[in-house]
N, CA, C and O of each residue as an XYZ file, in Angstrom:
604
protein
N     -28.602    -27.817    -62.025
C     -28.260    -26.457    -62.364
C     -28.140    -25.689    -61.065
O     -28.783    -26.103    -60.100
N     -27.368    -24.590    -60.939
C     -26.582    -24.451    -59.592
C     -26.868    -22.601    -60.138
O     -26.591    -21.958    -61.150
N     -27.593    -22.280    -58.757
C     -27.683    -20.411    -59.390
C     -26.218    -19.778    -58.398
O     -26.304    -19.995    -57.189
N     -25.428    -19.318    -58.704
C     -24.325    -19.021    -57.627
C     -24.156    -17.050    -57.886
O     -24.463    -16.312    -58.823
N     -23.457    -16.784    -56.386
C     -23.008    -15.205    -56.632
C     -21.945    -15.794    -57.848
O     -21.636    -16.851    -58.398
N     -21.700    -14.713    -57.857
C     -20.760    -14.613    -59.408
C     -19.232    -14.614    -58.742
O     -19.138    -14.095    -57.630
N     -18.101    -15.132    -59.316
C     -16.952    -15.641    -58.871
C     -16.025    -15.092    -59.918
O     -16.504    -15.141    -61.051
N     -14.949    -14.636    -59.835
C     -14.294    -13.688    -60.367
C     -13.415    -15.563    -61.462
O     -13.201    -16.657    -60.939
N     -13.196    -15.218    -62.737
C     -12.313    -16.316    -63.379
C     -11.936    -15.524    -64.831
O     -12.538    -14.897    -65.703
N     -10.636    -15.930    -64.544
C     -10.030    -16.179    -66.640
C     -10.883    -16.784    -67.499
O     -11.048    -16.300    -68.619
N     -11.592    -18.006    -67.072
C     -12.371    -18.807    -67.744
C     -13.814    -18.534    -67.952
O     -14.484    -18.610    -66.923
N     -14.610    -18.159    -69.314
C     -15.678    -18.269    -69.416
C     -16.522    -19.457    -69.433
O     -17.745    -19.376    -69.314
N     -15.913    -20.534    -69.574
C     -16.698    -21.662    -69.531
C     -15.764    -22.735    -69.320
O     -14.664    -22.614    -69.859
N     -16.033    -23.903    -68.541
C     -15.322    -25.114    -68.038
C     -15.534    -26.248    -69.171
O     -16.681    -26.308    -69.613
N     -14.807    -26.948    -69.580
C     -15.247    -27.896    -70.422
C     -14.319    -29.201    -70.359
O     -13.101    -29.268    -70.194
N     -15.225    -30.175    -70.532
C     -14.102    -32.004    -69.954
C     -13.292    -31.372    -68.709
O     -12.105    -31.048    -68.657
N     -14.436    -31.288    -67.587
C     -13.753    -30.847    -66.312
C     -13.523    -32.206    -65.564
O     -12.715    -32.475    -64.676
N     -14.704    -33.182    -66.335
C     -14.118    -34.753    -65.538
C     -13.281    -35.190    -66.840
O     -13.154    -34.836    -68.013
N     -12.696    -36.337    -65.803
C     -12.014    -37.597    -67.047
C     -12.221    -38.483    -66.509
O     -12.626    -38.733    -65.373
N     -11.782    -39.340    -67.807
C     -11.793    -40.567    -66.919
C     -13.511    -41.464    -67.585
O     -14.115    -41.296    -68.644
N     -13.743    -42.185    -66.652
C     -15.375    -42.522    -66.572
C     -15.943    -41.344    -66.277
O     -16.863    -41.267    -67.091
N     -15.963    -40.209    -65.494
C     -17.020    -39.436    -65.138
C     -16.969    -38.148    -66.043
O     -16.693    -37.009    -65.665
N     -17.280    -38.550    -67.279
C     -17.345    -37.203    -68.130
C     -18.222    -36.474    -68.048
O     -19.233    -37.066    -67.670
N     -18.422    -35.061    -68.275
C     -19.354    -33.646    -67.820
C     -18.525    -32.382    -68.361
O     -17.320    -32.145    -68.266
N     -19.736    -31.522    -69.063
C     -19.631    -30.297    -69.232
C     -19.890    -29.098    -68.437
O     -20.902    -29.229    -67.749
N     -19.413    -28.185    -68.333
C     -20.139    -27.238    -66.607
C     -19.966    -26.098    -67.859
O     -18.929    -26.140    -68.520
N     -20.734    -25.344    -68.091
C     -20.739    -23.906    -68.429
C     -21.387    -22.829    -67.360
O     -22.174    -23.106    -66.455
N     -20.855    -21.528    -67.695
C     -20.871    -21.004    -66.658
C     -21.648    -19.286    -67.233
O     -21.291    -18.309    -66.574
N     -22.306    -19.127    -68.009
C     -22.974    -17.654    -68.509
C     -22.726    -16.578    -67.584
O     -23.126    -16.609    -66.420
N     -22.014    -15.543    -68.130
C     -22.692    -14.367    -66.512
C     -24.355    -13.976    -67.415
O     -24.533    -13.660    -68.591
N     -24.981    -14.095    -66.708
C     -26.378    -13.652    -66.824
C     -26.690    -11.938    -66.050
O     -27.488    -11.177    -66.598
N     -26.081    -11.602    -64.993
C     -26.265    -10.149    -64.454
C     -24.477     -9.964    -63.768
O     -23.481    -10.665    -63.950
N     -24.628     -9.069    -63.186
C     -23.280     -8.850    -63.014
C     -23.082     -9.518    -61.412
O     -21.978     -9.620    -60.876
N     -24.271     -9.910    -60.829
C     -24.120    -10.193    -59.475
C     -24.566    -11.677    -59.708
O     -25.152    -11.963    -58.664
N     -24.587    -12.430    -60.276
C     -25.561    -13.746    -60.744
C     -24.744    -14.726    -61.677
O     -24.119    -14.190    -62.592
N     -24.693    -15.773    -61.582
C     -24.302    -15.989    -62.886
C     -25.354    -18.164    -62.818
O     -25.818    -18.444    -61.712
N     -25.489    -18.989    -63.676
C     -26.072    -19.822    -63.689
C     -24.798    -21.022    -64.126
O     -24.253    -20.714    -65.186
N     -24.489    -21.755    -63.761
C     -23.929    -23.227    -64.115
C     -24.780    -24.483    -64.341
O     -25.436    -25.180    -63.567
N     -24.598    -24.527    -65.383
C     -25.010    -26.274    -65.598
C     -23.758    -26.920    -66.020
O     -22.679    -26.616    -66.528
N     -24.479    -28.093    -65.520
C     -23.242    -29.308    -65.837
C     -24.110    -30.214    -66.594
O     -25.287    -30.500    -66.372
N     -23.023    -30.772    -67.892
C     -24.153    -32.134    -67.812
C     -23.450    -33.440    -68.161
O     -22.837    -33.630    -69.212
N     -23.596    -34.302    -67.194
C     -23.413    -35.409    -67.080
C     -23.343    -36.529    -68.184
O     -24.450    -36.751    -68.673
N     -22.298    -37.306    -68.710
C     -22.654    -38.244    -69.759
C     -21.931    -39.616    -69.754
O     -21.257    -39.867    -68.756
N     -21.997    -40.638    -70.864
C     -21.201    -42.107    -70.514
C     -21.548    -42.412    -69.322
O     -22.614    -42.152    -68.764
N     -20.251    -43.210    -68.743
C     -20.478    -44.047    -67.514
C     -21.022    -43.481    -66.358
O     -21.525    -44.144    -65.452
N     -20.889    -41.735    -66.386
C     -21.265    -41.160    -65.402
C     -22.550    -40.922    -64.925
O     -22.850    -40.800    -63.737
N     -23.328    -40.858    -65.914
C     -25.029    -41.111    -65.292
C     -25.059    -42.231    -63.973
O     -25.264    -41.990    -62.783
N     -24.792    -43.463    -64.609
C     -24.359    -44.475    -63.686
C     -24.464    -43.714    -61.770
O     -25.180    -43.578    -60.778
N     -23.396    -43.501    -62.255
C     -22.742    -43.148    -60.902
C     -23.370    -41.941    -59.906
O     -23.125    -41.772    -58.711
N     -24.175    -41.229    -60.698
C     -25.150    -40.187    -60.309
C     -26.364    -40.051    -60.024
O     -26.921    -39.163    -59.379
N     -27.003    -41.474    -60.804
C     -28.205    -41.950    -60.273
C     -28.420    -42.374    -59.391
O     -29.565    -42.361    -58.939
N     -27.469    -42.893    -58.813
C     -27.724    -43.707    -56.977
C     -27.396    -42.224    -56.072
O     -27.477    -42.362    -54.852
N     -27.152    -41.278    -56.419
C     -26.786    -39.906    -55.178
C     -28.073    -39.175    -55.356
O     -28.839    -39.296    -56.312
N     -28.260    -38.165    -54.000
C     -29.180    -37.761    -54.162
C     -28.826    -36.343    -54.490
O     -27.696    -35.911    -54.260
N     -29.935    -35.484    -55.116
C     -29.585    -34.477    -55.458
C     -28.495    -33.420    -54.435
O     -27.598    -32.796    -55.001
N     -28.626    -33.344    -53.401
C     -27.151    -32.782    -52.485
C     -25.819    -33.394    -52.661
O     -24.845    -32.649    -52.767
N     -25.692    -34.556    -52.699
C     -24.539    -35.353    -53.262
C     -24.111    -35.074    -54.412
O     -22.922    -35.220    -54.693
N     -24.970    -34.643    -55.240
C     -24.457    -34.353    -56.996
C     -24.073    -33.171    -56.736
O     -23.059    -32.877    -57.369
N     -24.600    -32.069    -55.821
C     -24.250    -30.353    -55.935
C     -22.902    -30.437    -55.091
O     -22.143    -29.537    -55.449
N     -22.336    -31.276    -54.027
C     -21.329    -31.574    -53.655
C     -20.473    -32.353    -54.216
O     -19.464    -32.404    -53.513
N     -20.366    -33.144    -55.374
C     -19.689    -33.193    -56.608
C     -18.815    -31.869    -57.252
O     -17.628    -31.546    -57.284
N     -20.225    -31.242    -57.791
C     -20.060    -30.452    -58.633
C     -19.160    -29.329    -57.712
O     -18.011    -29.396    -58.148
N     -19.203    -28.706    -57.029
C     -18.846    -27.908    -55.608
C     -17.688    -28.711    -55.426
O     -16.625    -28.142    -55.673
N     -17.644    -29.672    -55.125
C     -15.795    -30.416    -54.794
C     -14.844    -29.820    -56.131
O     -13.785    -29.194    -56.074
N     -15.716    -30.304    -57.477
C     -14.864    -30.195    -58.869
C     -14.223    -28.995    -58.872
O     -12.996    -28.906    -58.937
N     -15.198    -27.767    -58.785
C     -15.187    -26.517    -59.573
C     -14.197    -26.083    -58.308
O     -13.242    -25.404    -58.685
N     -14.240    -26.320    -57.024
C     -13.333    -25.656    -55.990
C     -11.519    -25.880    -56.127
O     -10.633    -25.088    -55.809
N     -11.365    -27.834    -56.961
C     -10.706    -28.144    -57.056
C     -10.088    -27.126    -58.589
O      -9.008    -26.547    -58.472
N     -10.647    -27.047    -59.533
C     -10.331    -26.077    -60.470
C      -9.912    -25.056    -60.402
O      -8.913    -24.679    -61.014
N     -10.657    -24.307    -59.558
C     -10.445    -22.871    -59.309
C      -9.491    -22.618    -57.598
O     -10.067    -21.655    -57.091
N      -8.544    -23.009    -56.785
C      -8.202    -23.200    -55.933
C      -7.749    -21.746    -55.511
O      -7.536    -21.465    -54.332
N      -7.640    -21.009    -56.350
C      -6.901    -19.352    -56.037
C      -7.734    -18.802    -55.733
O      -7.588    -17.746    -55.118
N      -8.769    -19.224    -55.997
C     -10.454    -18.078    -55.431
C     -11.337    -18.384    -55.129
O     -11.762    -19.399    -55.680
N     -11.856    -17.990    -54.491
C     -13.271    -18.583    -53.294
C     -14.636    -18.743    -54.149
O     -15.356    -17.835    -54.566
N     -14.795    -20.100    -54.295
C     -16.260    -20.472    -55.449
C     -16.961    -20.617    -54.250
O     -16.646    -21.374    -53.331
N     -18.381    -19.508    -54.311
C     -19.500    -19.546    -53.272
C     -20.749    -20.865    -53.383
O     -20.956    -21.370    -54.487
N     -21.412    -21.274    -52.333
C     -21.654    -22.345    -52.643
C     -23.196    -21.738    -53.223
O     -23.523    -20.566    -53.037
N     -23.791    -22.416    -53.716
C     -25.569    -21.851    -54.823
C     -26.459    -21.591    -53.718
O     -26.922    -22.251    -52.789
N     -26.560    -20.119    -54.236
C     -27.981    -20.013    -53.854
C     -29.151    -20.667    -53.867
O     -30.019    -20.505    -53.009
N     -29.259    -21.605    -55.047
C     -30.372    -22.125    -55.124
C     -29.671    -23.319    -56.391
O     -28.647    -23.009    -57.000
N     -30.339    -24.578    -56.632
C     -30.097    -25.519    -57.183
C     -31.490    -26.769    -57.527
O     -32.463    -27.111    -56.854
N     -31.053    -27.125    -58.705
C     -31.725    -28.414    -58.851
C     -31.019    -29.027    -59.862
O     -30.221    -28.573    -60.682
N     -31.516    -30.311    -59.635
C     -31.014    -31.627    -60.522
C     -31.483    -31.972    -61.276
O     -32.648    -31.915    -60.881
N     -31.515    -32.497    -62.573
C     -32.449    -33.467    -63.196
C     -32.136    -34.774    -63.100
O     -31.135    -35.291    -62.604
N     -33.579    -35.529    -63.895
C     -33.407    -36.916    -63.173
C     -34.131    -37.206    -64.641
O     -35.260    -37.691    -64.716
N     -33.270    -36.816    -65.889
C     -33.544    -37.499    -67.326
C     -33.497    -38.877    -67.285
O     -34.407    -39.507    -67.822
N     -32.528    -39.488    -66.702
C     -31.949    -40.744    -67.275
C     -32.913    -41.846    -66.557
O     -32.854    -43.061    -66.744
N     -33.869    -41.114    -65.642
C     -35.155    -42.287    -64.850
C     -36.316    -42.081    -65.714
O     -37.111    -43.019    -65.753
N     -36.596    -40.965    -66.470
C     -37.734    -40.493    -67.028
C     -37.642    -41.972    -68.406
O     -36.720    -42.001    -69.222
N     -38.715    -42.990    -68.381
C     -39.070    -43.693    -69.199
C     -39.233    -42.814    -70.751
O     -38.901    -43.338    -71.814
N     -39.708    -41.632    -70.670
C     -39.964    -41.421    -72.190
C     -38.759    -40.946    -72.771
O     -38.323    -41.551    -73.750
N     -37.838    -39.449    -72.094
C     -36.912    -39.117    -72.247
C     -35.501    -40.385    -72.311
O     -35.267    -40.957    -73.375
N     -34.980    -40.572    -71.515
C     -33.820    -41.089    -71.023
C     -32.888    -40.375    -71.696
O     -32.282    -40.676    -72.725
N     -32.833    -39.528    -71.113
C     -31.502    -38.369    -71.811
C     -31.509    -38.488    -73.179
O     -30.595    -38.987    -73.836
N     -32.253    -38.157    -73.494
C     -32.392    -38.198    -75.204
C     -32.279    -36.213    -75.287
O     -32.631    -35.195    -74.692
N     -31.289    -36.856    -76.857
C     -31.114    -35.053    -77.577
C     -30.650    -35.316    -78.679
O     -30.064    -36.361    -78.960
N     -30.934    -34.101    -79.649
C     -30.334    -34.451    -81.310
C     -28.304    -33.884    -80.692
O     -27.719    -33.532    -79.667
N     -28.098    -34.069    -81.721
C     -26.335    -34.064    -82.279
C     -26.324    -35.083    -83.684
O     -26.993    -35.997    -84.166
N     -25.046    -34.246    -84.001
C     -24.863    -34.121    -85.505
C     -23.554    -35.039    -85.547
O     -22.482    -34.663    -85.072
N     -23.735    -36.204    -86.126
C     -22.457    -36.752    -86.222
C     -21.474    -36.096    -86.760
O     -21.582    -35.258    -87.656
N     -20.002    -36.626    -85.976
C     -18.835    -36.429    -86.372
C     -18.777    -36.357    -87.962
O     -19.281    -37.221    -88.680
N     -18.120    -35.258    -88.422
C     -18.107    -34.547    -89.869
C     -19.607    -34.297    -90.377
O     -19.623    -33.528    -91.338
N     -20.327    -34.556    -90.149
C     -21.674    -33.280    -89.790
C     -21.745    -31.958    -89.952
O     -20.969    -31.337    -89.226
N     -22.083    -31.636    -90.308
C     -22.843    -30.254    -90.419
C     -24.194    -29.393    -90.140
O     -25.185    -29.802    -90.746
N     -24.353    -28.342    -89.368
C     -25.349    -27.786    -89.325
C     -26.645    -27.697    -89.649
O     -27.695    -27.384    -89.087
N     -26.197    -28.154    -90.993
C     -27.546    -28.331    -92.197
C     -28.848    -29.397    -91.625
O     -30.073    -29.439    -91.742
N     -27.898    -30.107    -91.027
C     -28.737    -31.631    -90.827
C     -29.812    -30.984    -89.764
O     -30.928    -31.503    -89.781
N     -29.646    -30.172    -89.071
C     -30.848    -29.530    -88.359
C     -31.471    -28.442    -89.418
O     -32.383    -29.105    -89.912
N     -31.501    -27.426    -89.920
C     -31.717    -26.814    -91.388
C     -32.959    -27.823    -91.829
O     -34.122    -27.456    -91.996
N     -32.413    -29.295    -91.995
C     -33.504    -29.937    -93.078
C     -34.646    -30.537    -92.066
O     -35.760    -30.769    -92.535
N     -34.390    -30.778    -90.748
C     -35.683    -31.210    -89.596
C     -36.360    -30.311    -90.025
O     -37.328    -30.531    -90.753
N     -35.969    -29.059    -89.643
C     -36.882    -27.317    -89.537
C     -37.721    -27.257    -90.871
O     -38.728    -26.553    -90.943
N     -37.332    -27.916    -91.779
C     -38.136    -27.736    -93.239
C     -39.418    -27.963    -93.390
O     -39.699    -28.980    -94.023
N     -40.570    -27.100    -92.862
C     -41.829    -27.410    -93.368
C     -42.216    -28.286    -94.835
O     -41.639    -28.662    -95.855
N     -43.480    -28.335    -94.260
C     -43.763    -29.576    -95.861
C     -44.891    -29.081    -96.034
O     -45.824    -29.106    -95.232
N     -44.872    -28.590    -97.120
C     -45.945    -27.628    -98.270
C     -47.132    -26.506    -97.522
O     -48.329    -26.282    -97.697
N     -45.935    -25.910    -96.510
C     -46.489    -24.946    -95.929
C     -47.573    -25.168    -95.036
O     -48.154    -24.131    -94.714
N     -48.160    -26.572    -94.381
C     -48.745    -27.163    -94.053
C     -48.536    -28.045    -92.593
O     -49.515    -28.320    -91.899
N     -47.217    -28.432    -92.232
C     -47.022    -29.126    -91.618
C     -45.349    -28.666    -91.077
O     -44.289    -28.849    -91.675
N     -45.609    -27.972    -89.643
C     -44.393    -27.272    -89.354
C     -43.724    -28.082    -88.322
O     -44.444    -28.898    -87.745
N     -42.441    -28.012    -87.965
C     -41.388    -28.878    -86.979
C     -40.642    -27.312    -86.346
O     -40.318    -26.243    -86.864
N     -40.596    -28.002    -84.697
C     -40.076    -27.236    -84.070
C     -39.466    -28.222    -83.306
O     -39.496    -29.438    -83.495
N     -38.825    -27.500    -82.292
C     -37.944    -28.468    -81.279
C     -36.084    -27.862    -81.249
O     -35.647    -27.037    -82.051
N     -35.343    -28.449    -80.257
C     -34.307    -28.174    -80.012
C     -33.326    -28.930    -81.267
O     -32.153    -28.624    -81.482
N     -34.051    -29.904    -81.968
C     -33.033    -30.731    -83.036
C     -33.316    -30.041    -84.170
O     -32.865    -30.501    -85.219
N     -34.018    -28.953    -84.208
C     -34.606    -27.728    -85.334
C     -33.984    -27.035    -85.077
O     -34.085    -26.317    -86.072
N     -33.010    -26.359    -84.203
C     -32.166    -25.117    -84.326
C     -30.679    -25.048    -84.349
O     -29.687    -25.069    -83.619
N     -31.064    -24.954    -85.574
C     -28.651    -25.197    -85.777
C     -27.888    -24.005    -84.780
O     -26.671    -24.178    -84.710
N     -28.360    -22.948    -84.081
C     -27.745    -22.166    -82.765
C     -27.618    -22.498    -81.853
O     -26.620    -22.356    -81.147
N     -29.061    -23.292    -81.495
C     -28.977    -23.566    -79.839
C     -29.608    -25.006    -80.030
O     -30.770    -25.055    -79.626
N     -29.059    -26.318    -80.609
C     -29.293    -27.434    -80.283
C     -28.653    -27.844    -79.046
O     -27.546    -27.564    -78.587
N     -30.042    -28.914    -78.403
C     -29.599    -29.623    -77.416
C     -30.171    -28.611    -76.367
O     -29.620    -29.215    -75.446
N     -30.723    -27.720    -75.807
C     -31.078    -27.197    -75.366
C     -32.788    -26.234    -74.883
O     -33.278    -25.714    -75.886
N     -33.124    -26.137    -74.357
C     -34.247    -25.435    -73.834
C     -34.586    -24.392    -74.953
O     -35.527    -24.247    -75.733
N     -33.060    -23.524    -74.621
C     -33.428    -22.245    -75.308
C     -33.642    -22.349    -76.740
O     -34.473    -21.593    -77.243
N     -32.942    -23.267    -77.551
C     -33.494    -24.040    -79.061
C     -34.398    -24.315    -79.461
O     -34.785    -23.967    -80.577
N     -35.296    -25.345    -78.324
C     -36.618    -25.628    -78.149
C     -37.940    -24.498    -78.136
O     -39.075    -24.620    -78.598
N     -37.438    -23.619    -77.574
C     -38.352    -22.267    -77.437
C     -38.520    -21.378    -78.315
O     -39.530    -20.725    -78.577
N     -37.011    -21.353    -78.990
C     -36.786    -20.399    -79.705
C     -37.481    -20.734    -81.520
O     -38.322    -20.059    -82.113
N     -36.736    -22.026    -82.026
C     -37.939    -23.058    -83.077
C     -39.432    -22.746    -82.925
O     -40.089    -22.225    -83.827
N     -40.038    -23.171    -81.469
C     -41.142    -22.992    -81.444
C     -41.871    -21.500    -81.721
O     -43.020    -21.360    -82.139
N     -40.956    -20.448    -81.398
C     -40.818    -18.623    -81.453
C     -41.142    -18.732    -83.157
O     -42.129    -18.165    -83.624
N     -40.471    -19.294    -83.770
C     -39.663    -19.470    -84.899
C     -41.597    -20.021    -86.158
O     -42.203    -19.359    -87.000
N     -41.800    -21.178    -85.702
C     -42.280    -21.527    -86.410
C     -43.832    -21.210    -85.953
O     -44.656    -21.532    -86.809
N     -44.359    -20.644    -84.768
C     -45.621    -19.804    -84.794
C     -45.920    -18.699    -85.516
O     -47.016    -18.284    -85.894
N     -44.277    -18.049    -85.746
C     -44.355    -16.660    -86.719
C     -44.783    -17.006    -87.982
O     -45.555    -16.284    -88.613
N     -44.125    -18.591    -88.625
C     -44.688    -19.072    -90.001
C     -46.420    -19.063    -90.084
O     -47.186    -18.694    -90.974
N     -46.610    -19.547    -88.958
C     -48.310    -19.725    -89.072
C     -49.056    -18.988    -89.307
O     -49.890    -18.880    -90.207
N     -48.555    -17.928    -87.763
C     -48.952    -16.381    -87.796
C     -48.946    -16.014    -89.052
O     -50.020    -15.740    -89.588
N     -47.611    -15.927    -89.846
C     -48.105    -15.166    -91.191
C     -49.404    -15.948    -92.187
O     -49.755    -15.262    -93.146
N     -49.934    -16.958    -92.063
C     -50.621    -16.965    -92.713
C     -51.882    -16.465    -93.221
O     -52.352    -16.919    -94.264
């Protein structure tokens, strides 16, 4: 994740910015008007290829891509950055919910379903808004302390 000054674009968000073997998503939030946050995330063959670089090598990736994208305007390089390193973590290994193809929402809906008011589920595969994510994870957990709380 790459914190950068903010860069003037048509585009609110980058998406299948690789092809090929090296597929990746880069979104781009403005978060303040001087700020904005990018993540990318890496998937398929491309972990591969990202696990042997070290974290400067991946932000010079990402920094080659987005410069090559945007060539009419000056992308500043991050203030500040880090990498993750899911795909070494033995428990994780890039693990996340998703909803198969012709899927629906619901299928997270029924994780979130307490069982007899007794036994609550939270997590990022609990929030049909923000699955796959941190803010899902937090927000479920927001979510299902209020159930308790009310008791």
């Amino acid at each position: 994740m790459c914190r950068t000054r903010a860069f003037p674009s048509r585009s609110r968000a980058f998406r299948d910015l690789c092809t090929g073997s090296r597929k990746c998503e880069l979104s781009l939030p403005r978060l303040q008007k001087k700020q904005s946050v990018l993540m990318s995330v890496v998937a398929g063959e491309a972990v591969a290829s990202v696990r042997t670089l070290d974290d400067k090598q991946v932000l010079q990736q990402c920094m080659a891509a987005l410069r090559e994208l945007f060539k009419e305007q000056e992308v500043p390089d991050p203030t500040k950055y880090f990498v993750t390193r899911w795909s070494t973590d033995p428990w994780i290994q890039m693990a996340y919910s998703f909803v198969k193809t012709g899927g629906s929402g619901e299928a997270y809906d029924i994780l979130a379903e307490e069982i007899q008011g007794m036994v609550f589920f939270a997590g990022e595969a609990t929030n049909r808004h923000f699955p796959q994510t941190v803010t899902g994870a937090y927000l479920s957990g927001v979510r299902e302390a209020s159930k308790i709380a009310a008791f």
